[in-house]
C-alpha positions as CSV (number, residue, x, y, z in Angstrom):
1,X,-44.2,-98.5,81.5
2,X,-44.8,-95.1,82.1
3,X,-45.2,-92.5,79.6
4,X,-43.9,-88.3,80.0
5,X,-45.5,-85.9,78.1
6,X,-42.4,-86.1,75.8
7,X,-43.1,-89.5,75.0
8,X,-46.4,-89.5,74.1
9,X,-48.4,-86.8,71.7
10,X,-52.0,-86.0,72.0
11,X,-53.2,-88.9,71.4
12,X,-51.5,-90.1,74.5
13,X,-50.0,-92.9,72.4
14,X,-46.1,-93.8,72.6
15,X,-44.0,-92.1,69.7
16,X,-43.3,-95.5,68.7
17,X,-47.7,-95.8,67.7
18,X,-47.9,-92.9,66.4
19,X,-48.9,-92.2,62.2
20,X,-45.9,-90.2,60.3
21,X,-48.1,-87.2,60.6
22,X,-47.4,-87.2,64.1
23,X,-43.5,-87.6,64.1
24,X,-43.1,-84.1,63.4
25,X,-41.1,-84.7,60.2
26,X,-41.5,-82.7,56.8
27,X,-43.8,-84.7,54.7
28,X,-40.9,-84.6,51.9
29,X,-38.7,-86.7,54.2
30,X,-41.7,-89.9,54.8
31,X,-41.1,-93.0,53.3
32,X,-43.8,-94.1,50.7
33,X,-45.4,-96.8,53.3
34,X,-45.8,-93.4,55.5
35,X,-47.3,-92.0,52.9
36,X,-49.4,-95.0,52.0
37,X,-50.1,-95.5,55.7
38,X,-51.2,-91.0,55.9
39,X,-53.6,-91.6,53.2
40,X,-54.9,-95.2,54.5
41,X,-55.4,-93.7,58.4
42,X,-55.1,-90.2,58.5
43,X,-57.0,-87.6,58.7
44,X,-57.5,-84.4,56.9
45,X,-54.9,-82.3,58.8
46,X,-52.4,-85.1,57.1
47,X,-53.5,-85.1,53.7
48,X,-53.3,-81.4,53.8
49,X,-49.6,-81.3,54.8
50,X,-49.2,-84.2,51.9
51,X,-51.2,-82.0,49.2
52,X,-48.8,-78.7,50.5
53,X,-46.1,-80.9,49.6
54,X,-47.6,-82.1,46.4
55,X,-48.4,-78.5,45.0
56,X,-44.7,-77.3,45.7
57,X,-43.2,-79.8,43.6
58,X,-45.4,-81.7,41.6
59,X,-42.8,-83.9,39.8
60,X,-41.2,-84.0,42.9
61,X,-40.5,-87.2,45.3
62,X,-43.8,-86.9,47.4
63,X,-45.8,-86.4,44.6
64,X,-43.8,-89.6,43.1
65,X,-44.9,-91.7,46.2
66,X,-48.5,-90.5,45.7
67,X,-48.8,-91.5,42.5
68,X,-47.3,-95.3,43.8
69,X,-49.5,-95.1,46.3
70,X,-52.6,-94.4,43.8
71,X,-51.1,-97.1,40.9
72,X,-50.8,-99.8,43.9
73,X,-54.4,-99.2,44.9
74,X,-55.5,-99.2,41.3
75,X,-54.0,-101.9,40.0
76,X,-56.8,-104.5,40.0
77,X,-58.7,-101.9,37.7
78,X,-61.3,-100.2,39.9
79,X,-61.7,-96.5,40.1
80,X,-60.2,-94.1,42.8
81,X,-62.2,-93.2,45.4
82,X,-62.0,-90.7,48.3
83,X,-58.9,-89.3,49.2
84,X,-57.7,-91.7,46.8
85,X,-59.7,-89.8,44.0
86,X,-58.8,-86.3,45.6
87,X,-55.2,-86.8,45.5
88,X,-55.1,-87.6,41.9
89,X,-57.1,-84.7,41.1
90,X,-54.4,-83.1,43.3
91,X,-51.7,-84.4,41.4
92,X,-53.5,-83.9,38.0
93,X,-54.3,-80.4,38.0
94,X,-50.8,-79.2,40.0
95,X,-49.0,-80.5,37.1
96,X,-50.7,-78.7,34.7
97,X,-50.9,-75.7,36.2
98,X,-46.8,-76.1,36.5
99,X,-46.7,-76.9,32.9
100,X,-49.0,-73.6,32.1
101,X,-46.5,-71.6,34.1
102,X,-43.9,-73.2,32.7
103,X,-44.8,-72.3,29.1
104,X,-45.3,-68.6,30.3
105,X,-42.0,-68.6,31.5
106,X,-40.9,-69.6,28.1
107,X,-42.6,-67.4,26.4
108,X,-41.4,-64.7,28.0
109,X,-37.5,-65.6,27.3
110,X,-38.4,-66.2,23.9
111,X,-39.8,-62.8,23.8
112,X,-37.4,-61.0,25.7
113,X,-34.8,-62.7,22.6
114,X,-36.7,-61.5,20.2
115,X,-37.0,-57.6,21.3
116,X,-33.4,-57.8,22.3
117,X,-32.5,-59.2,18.8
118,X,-33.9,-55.8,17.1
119,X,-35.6,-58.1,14.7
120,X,-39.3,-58.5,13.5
121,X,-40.9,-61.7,14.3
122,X,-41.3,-62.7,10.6
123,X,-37.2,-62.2,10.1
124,X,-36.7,-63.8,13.9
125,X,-38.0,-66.6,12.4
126,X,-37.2,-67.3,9.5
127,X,-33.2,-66.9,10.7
128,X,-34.2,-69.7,13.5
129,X,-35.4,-71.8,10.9
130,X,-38.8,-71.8,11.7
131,X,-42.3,-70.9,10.3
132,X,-43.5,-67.7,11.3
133,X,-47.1,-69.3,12.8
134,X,-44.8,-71.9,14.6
135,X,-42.7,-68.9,15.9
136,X,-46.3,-67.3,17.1
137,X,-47.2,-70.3,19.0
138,X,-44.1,-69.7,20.8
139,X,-44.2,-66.6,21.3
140,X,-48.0,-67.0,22.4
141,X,-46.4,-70.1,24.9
142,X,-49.0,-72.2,23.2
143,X,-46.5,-74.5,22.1
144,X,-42.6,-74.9,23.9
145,X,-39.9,-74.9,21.5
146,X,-37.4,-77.5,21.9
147,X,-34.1,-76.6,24.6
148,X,-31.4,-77.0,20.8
149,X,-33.8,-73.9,19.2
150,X,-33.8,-72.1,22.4
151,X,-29.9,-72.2,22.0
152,X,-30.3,-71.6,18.4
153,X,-32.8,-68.1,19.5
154,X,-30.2,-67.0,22.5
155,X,-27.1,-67.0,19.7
156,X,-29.5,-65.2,17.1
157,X,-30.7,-62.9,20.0
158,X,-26.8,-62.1,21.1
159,X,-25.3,-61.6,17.7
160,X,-27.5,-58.9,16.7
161,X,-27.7,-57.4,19.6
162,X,-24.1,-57.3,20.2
163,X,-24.3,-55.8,16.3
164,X,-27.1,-52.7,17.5
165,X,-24.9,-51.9,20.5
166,X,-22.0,-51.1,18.1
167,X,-23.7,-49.1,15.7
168,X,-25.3,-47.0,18.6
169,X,-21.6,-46.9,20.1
170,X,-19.2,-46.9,17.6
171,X,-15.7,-47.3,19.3
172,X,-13.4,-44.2,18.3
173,X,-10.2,-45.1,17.4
C-alpha cells in the first residue's frame, strides 16, 4: 500500500495509527480511551492541548474524562505519578481557582445590590434575614450565599431602589 502525504502525518504513519493528538480534532471532542490513550503515549505537546482544555472548563467534559482516567489508574490504591500526578494537580488547582473567581463574581452582585438598595449593610441585612457578620462574609466572597437569598437580595435591592428613583423623580400629575 502506498501512502500520500495526505494519508500519513509526520510520523509517516497511516491516519488510521495515529494517537488522537494527531487526528487534528479539538481535544473537547476525544473519547475518554483517547484521552486515556494521550496520557498513556503521548507526549508533552498532547498533554498540553489536554491541560488547555482542562483550565477552560474545569467541570467540564475533558476534565470529567481526566478525572476517569486518574480514578481508573488509582483504583488499586497506589499514588499518582507523573503525568498522572500533574494532571490532578491540573485538575485540583483549576477548580479552585474557578471557585475563587466564582465567589468574586458573587461578591460583586451582592455588592452592586446592596449600593443599589440605598441601604446600609447592617439594615441590608437584617431585611434579608441574615446576621450582619454572615452578610460581611458575603459581601467579602468569603462565603457564597445560597441562589433562594440571592433572589431574596435582588427583590430587596429592586424595591428600594425602585422607591429612591421615585422620591428623586416624583411624577407630576
Amino acid at each position: 500500500m502506498t501512502l500520500t502525504a495526505s494519508d500519513t502525518g509526520d510520523l509517516g504513519r497511516p491516519a488510521a495509527e495515529r494517537p488522537p493528538s494527531d487526528s487534528g480534532r479539538p481535544v473537547e471532542f476525544w473519547s475518554t480511551a483517547a484521552i486515556r490513550a494521550a496520557l498513556e503515549d503521548g507526549d508533552i505537546s498532547v498533554w498540553q492541548r489536554i491541560v488547555v482544555a482542562v483550565k477552560r472548563d474545569p467541570f467540564g467534559r475533558t476534565s470529567r474524562q481526566v478525572e476517569e482516567v486518574l480514578e481508573t489508574n488509582r483504583s488499586d490504591g497506589s499514588e499518582l505519578r507523573g503525568i498522572a500526578k500533574a494532571m490532578h494537580e491540573v485538575l485540583t488547582r483549576s477548580r479552585t481557582h474557578l471557585e475563587a473567581t466564582e465567589r468574586a463574581e458573587v461578591s460583586r452582585h451582592v455588592r452592586m445590590l446592596l449600593d443599589r438598595s440605598g441601604l446600609t449593610q447592617r439594615e441590608f441585612a437584617s431585611r434579608i434575614g441574615v446576621a450582619a457578620t454572615q452578610f460581611a462574609d458575603h459581601l467579602a466572597g468569603t462565603d457564597c450565599p445560597p441562589a433562594s437569598l440571592m433572589i431574596r437580595m435582588r427583590r430587596l435591592s429592586d424595591r428600594f431602589a425602585k422607591m429612591r428613583a421615585q422620591r428623586e423623580h416624583p411624577t407630576q400629575g
